[in-house]
C-alpha positions, -999 to +999 in steps of 0.1 A: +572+721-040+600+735-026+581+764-008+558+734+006+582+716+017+595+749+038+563+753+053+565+722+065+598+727+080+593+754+100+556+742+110+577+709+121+601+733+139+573+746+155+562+712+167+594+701+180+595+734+201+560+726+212+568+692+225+599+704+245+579+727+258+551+705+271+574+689+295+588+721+311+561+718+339+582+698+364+607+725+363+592+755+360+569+764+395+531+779+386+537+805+412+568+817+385+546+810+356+521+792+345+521+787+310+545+759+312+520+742+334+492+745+311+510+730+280+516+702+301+483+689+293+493+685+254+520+663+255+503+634+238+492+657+208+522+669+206+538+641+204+517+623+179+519+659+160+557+653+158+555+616+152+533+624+122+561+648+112+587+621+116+566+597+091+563+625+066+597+635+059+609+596+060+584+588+034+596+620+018+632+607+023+643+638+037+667+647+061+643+667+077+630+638+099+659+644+124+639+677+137+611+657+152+634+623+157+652+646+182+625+661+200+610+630+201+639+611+218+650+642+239+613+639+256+608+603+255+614+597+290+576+612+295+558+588+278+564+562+308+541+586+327+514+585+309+517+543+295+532+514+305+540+479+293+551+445+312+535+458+349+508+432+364+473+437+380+470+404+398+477+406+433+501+378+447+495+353+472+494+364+503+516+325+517+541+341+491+540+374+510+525+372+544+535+411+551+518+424+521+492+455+523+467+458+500+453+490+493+426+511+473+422+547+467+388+559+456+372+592+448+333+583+454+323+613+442+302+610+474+286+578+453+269+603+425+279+580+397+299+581+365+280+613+356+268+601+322+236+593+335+213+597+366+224+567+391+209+564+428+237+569+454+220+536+471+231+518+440+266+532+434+270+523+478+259+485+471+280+482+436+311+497+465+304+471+487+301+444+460+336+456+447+352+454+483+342+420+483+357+410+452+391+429+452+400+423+495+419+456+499+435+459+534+431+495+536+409+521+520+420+556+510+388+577+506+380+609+487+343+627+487+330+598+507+297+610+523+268+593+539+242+577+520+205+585+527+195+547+527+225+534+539+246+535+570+278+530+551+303+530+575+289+505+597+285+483+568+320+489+561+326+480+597+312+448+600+330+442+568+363+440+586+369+479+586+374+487+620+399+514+622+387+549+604+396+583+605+386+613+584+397+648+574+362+659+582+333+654+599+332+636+633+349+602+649+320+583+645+307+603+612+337+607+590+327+626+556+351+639+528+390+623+526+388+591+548+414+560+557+397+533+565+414+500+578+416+466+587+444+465+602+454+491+635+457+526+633+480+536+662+481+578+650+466+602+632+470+638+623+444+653+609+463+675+580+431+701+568+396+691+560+412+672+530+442+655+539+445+628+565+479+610+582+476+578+598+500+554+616+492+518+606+507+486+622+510+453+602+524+424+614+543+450+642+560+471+612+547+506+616+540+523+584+522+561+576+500+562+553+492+602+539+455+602+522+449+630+500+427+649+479+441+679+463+424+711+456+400+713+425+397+730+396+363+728+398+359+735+360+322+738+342+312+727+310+327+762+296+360+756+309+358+721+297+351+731+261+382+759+265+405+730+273+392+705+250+401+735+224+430+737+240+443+699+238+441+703+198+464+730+201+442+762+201+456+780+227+441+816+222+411+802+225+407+795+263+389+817+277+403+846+304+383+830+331+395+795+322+433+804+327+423+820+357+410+795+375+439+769+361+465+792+377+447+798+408+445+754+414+481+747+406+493+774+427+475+761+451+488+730+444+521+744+448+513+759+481+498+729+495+528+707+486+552+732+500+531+739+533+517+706+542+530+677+523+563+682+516+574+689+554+556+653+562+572+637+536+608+646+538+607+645+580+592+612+578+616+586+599+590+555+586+579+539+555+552+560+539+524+556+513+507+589+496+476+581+475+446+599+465+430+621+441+460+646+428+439+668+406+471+671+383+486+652+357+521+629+358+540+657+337+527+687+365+555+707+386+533+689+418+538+654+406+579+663+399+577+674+433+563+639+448+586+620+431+620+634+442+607+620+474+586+591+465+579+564+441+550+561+415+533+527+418+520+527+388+556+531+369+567+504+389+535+477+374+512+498+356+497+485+322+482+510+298+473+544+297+458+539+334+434+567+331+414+571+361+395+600+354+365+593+338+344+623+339+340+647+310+372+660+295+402+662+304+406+623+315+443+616+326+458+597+360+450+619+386+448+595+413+483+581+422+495+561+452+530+565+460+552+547+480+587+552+498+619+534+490+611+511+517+584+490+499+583+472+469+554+472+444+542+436+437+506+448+415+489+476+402+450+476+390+432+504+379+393+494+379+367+504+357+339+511+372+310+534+372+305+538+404+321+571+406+337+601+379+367+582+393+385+551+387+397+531+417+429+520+417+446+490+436+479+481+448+501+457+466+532+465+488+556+444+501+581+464+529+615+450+523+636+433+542+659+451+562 
């Protein structure tokens, strides 16, 4: 028994270490190494592996429980980024707040669907439409939006109130790819690359930028899916060369891009500014760390849930985030199910304070 119970301690040990570890991404650059950004993606196992632990040795009534206890509390601080509690998905009156901006961000996997079976992109564009209707957003941060054969979408989104549009790609008339499209004014835009768009938008006379992204994919197949399912129950050694490869290759990129286009917009930005689109990371990443020493994640601010909006095959985490600067408040968050896309959209509110 005692020799069990040693086993257990150092395999706990080992656990503890683990979870620590999982949250070193935010700290530790990919470009330095990258290892720290992969275990990133196990934090939840981990930390049900050590909370598991933690059971054990209290049912045990062993002292032992402390080991995981204090990895457990040294790390808690992480779980707000992947679930929240008390946040609210209903959007307020707009008499209670005549200067709020509603807005969506959307990857439409150019309207192919949730993947998990064959859907017509003339159905997925209608069911877009139909959701516009019902939800009202303001302003519409587009990722892989496309034309549909049947369908002119962007005038139908035109005479749906949608006059002012500008894409990362594609022409004026024709945007394609990472697209803002408005209701209310667009006084500037900057075309960033053929994935990231700046606009200038004026409510109510209060300018505000809005930065609509779509970070660089991993584009992972079904083999690289199966090494990082393998992976997210702990079997590391068994992702494949390739696999890690192309992981390190994205979230250097990722690293890159931040450094080289976003972060120089961000930090010399004299207005308020939203960022919101399709991250291709995860909350505990060194990219999202980055964001938020600038900015502030909408969904810790009302979130409710997990808030998953990923919903291809595996891995599914919040990969598409709206942030917002210190001179907004959040008044709703709503992540929608919807099967539209391999993509959840996701809604929020913003109120600018006063000054």
């Amino acid at each position: 028994m005692k020799i069990i119970r040693v086993i257990l301690l150092v395999l706990n040990i080992l656990a503890a270490l683990g979870l620590v570890a999982t949250t070193l991404a935010g700290v530790v650059a990919p470009s330095k190494n990258i290892l720290p950004s992969v275990l990133a993606y196990g934090y939840l196992p981990m930390l049900g592996v050590n909370i598991l632990f933690l059971l054990l040795w209290l049912f045990m009534g062993k002292w032992q429980f402390l080991v995981s206890t204090v990895a457990i509390v040294a790390r808690f601080s992480f779980v707000g980024l992947f679930f929240q509690i008390g946040g609210t998905s209903t959007v307020p009156s707009a008499e209670e707040h005549p200067g709020m901006v509603t807005l969506m961000t959307f990857n439409l996997h150019n309207f192919g669907g949730d993947g998990f079976e064959s859907t017509p992109k003339d159905s997925c564009a209608l069911a877009f439409f139909e959701l516009l209707r019902k939800e009202q957003p303001m302003v519409l941060c587009l990722q892989e939006y496309s034309a549909v054969g049947g369908l002119n979408v962007t005038d139908t989104l035109k005479l749906m109130g949608y006059n002012h549009f500008y894409g990362a790609h594609g022409s004026n008339d024709n945007p394609s790819g990472t697209v803002v499209f408005s209701k209310l004014p667009i006084t500037f835009v900057k075309r960033v690359d053929q994935q990231k768009v700046l606009v200038e938008i004026m409510n109510d006379d209060k300018p505000f930028r809005l930065l609509c992204v779509h970070m660089d994919s991993y584009s992972f197949d079904l083999d690289d899916r199966n090494d990082i399912e393998q992976m997210a129950y702990l079997k590391i050694d068994s992702m494949s060369h390739r696999t890690m490869s192309k992981a390190k290759e994205t979230v250097i990129r990722h690293e890159t891009e931040w450094e080289e286009q976003l972060r120089p917009l961000i930090s010399d930005c004299s207005l308020p500014l939203v960022m919101a689109g399709d991250m291709n990371d995860i909350p505990a990443s060194f990219l999202y760390s980055q964001i938020t020493r600038y900015l502030e994640d909408t969904y810790r601010d009302e979130g409710l849930g997990f808030g998953t909006t990923y919903n291809g095959s595996f891995p599914r985490f919040r990969i598409d985030m709206v942030f917002r600067s210190k001179e907004f408040t959040t008044l709703s968050y709503h992540r929608i199910k919807s099967p539209i896309s391999d993509h959840y959209p996701v809604m929020v509110s913003l109120e600018m304070k006063a000054e």
